[in-house]
C-alpha positions as a printed Julia matrix, in Angstrom:
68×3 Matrix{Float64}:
 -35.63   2.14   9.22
 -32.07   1.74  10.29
 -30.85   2.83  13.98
 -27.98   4.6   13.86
 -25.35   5.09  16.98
 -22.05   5.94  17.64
 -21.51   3.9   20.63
 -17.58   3.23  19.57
 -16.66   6.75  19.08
 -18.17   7.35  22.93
 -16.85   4.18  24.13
 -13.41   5.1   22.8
 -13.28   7.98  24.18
 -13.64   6.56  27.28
 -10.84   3.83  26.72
 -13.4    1.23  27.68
 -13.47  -2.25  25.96
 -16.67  -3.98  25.03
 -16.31  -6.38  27.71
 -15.68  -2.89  29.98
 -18.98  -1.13  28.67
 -21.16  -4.49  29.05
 -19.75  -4.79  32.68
 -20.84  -1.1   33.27
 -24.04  -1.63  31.72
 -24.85  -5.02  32.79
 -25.06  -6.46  29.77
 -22.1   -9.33  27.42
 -19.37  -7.86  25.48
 -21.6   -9.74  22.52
 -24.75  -7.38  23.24
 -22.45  -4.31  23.05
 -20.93  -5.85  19.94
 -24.11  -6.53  18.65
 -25.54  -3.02  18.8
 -22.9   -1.51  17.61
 -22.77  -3.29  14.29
 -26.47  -2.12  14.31
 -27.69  -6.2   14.56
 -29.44  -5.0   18.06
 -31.53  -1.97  19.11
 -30.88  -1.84  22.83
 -34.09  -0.81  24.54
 -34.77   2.34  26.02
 -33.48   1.08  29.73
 -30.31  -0.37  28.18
 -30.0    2.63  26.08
 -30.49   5.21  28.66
 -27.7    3.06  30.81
 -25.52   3.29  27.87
 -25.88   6.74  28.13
 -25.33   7.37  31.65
 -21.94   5.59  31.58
 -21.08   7.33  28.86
 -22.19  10.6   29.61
 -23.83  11.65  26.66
 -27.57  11.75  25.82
 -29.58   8.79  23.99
 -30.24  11.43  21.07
 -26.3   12.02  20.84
 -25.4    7.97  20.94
 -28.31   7.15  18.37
 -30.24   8.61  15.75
 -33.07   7.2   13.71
 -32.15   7.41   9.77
 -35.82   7.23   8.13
 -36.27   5.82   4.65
 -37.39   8.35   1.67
């Protein structure tokens, strides 16, 4: 059951790089890279962080697609 996010759009929006959001975050530019090819669910801490800097809520960065 697939995590989905929209971390790009958000970080985008924000004109921050990878490296950037990792920085903010405290995290690599490969961890941010990572989650948002979906390879990496970021746990709650990181994703609550994620969603600090980006000032959005968890629920709007990620969503949980269930399988039928």
């Amino acid at each position: 059951m697939p995590l989905i996010n929209h971390l790009k759009e958000y970080r985008a929006r924000f004109h921050l790089s990878q490296t950037d959001l990792g920085n903010l975050v405290g995290v690599s530019r490969q961890t941010i890279s990572l989650i948002e090819r979906g390879d990496y669910n970021p746990s709650v801490t990181l994703a609550l962080k994620i969603a600090k800097v980006l000032e959005a809520t968890v629920e709007e960065l990620f969503s949980y697609l269930e399988e039928q």
